[in-house]
N, C-alpha and C positions, 0 to 999 in steps of 0.2 A: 153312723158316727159323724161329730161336727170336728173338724180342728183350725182353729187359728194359728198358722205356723210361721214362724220367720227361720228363713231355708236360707241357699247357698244353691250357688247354678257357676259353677265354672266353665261351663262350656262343654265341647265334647271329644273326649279322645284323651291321651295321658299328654300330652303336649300345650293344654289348656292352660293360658296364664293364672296364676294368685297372686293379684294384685291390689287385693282390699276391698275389689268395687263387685262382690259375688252376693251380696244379699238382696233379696225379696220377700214379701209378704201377702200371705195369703188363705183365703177362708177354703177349705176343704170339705166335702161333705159328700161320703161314699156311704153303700149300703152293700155287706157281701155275704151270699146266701150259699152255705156247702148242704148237699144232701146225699145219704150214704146211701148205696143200692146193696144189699145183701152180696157177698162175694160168691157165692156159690153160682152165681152168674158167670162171674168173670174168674181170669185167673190169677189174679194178684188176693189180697186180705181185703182191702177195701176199696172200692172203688166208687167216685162221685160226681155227681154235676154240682157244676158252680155257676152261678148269676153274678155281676159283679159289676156295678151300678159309680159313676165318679163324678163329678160336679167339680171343676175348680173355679175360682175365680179370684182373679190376680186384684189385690188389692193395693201395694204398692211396690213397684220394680226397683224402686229407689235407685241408685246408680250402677246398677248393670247393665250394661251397653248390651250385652249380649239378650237381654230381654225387650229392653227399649228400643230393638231392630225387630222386626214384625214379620222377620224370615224365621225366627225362631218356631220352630211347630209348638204351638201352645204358651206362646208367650202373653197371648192376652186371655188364656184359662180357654175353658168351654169343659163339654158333658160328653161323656160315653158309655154303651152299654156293652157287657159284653158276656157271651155264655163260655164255658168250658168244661173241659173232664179233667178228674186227676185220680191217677191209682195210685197205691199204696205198697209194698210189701214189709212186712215188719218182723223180725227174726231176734228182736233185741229181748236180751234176757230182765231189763229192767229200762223203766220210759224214761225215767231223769238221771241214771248212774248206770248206763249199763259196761256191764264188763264182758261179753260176749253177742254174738250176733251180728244181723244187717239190716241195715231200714234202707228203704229206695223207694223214691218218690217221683211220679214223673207229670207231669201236668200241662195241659196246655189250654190257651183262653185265645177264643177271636172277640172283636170289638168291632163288629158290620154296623152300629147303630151310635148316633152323631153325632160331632164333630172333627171326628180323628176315626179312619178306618185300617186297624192293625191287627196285627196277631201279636203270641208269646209264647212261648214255650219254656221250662223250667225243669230240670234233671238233679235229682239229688240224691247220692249215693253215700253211704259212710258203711264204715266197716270196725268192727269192737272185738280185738284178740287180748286175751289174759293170759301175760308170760310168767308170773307169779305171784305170789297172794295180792300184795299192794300193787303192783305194776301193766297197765295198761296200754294198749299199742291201740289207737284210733287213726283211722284216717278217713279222708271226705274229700270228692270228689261231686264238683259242682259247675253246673250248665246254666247259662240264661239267654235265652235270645228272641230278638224280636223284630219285626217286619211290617213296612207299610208308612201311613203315617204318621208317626208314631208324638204324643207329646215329649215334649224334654222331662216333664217330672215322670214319666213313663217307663225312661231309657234302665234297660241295667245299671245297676250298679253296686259298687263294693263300699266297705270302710261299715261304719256305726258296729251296734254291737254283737252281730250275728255272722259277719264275714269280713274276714280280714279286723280283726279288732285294733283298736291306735290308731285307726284315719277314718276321716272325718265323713261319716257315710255321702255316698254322688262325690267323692273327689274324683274317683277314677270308675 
């Protein structure tokens, strides 16, 4: 995939100013390869290698100080490659409405190959109880973490529309 994207880079940590001057601009160009290995191997439903290929390159920092300083890991882009595994368990009684069951997801990716040498690891747990016909009780419990040298567009993070919904995805 190609993307032209104009982002936001606050910095890092919940104590990072919003002071207006948080945009950047930049061409993205990743390639990610998932391949399933029969479970009956293993002991989870599914389980995979991942290839996962990243190309950035900073096209304008515009006035973020915080990118325009060159301590930033990845503030002038560059390329990584990186392999990893990820199991699966899945007990949910329906993929996009379930009202029973448990999915858990656990994954992790090294990136030994260059310009940034990290790891990742990634934990996802949710849980689907039916206390009566219309009403359901979901909860989600979720890990991300990660090691080494890691770029800033790399780092965990929350908000957009999949975690933590109403902030601004990488605010925090």
């Amino acid at each position: 995939s190609f993307g032209y994207f104009v982002d936001k880079f606050f910095g890092i940590g919940p104590n990072s100013p919003d002071d207006g001057d948080e945009n950047y601009t930049s061409n993205v160009y990743t390639a990610t390869l998932f391949t399933r290995i029969p479970s009956y191997w293993f002991a989870s439903d599914m389980t995979g290698l991942i290839f996962d290929f990243n190309y950035t390159e900073m096209v304008d920092k515009e006035t973020n100080p915080l990118l325009k300083d060159s301590t930033t890991i990845g503030s002038n882009g560059g390329r990584f490659f990186g392999l990893g595994l990820e199991a699966v368990w899945d007990s949910r009684d329906n993929l996009f409405f379930p009202c029973k069951g448990k999915y858990a997801s656990l994954k992790f990716l090294s990136y030994p190959i260059g310009n940034f040498n990290f790891y990742s690891m990634e934990l996802d747990i949710r849980n689907y109880s039916s206390f009566s016909k219309d009403h359901i009780l979901a909860g989600q419990a979720y890990l991300e973490a990660t090691g080494g040298n890691i770029p800033f567009y790399k780092l965990p993070a929350l908000g957009g529309q999949n975690k933590m919904r109403g902030y601004y995805y990488g605010r925090y």
